[in-house]
C-alpha angles and dihedrals in degrees: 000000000000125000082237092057101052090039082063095058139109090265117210099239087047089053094047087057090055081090103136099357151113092321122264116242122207132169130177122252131173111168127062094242092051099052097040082061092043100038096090091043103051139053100208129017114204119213101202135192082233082091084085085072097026100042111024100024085246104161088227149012104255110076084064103118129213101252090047097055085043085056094046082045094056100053097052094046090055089049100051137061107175112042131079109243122210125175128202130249103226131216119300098015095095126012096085099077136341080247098052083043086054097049092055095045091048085054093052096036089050106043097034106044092226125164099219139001120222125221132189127226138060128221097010088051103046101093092052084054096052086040091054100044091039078061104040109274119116118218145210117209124211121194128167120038107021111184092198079070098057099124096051094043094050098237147341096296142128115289132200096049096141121039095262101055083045096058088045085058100037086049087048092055098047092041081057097042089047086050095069104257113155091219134009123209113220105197124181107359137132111279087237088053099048092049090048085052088052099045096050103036114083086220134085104271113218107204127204110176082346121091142353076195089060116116091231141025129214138175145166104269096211089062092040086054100050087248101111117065113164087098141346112224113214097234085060119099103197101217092187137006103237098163093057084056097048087047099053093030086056091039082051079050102055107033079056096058090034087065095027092249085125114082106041128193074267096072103036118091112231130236109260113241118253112252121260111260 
């Protein structure tokens, strides 16, 4: 990557100082074609560990590995020249210690070219943000649902729904925020709860099923796209219905080569006439 291409890019600090602004847009992308389509639309394009169900039909994320998510990383760094990309750290890379947590954000920040990792967690997690930026490694936060915390939360469903639920949150998003991350994803929460977020932490807040008053939106682009079917969540708006078009446009494909309509005298390269004598 050029000095030049990562000088054109969505910066952290630039992003940080997004709070209260015009609102920040991010999308997922995992795949080189993907994010070379969705790089002049987007500020920042999140590589996320959700490729483990989108991607390789895993039923959650947390069998994603680190090199996988690097490799994934890589590929939408290369494809892309404006956003911000950041790439998530997935389960079981850094909750162990802030220096295990370092190692494996060095990794992805190293061998991807990447410009931020994200983490997931608040108050537990607090003291491995403020070790990694106080090394050099922004951070995205992510409170709320976690979906790397499917098992302890019982399920991928809406949290903060009592007034407890809803402080532990509120507590997890400043300790984050305090910690020194740029952005702080808020997933799955109750709209009130979101707003209040956004209003208290001094960072852009990135809402999922949180917040039209989030400074920023994100969502799966698969699901945004119509390609993902296993489930709609209800925080997800499909602005096309791109799996509708792969399917008929593969049944018009294969009804062509069934009766040898597919390939035509068009595709087909000629035999090159003999020279004269």
């Amino acid at each position: 990557m050029s000095a030049s291409n990562l000088t054109a890019r969505h910066s952290v600090p630039a992003l940080r100082a997004r709070k209260g602004g015009e609102p920040i847009v991010c999308l997922t992308a995992y795949t080189a074609p993907v994010a070379r389509l969705l790089d002049p639309h987007v500020d920042i394009l999140l590589v996320g560990d959700s490729l483990g169900m989108v991607v390789y039909g895993l039923d959650s994320t947390l069998p994603v590995t680190l090199d996988t998510m690097i490799a994934h990383g890589a590929a939408v760094v290369r494809a892309s020249e404006r956003a911000c990309v950041v790439v998530d750290l997935p389960f079981g890379s850094y909750q162990e210690s802030k220096e295990a947590a370092f190692r494996a954000s060095a990794r992805v920040m190293a061998e991807t070219g990447a410009q931020a990792i994200k983490l997931e967690g608040g108050i537990e997690m607090a003291e491995t943000v403020a070790f990694l930026t106080a090394r050099g490694i922004p951070v995205m936060g992510h409170v709320g649902l976690t979906p790397q915390s499917v098992n302890t939360l019982g399920g991928y469903k809406a949290v903060g729904r009592d007034a407890e639920a809803a402080e532990r949150i509120v507590a997890d998003a400043r300790a984050i925020s305090e910690a020194g991350a740029f952005t702080l994803v808020i997933e799955g929460t109750m709209e009130a709860l979101a707003r209040r977020i956004t209003e208290e932490v001094a960072i852009p807040t990135i809402g999922i099923g949180g917040s039209p008053a989030c400074d920023g939106q994100v969502l799966v682009t698969d699901d945004m796209l119509g390609l993902f079917g296993a489930f709609q969540p209800k925080f997800v708006k499909r602005y096309a219905n791109l799996g509708e078009t792969v399917s008929e446009a593969a049944a018009t494909y294969a009804a062509e080569v069934r009766t040898r309509a597919f390939p035509g005298p068009e595709h087909c390269f000629g035999m090159k006439k003999a020279a004269a004598v």
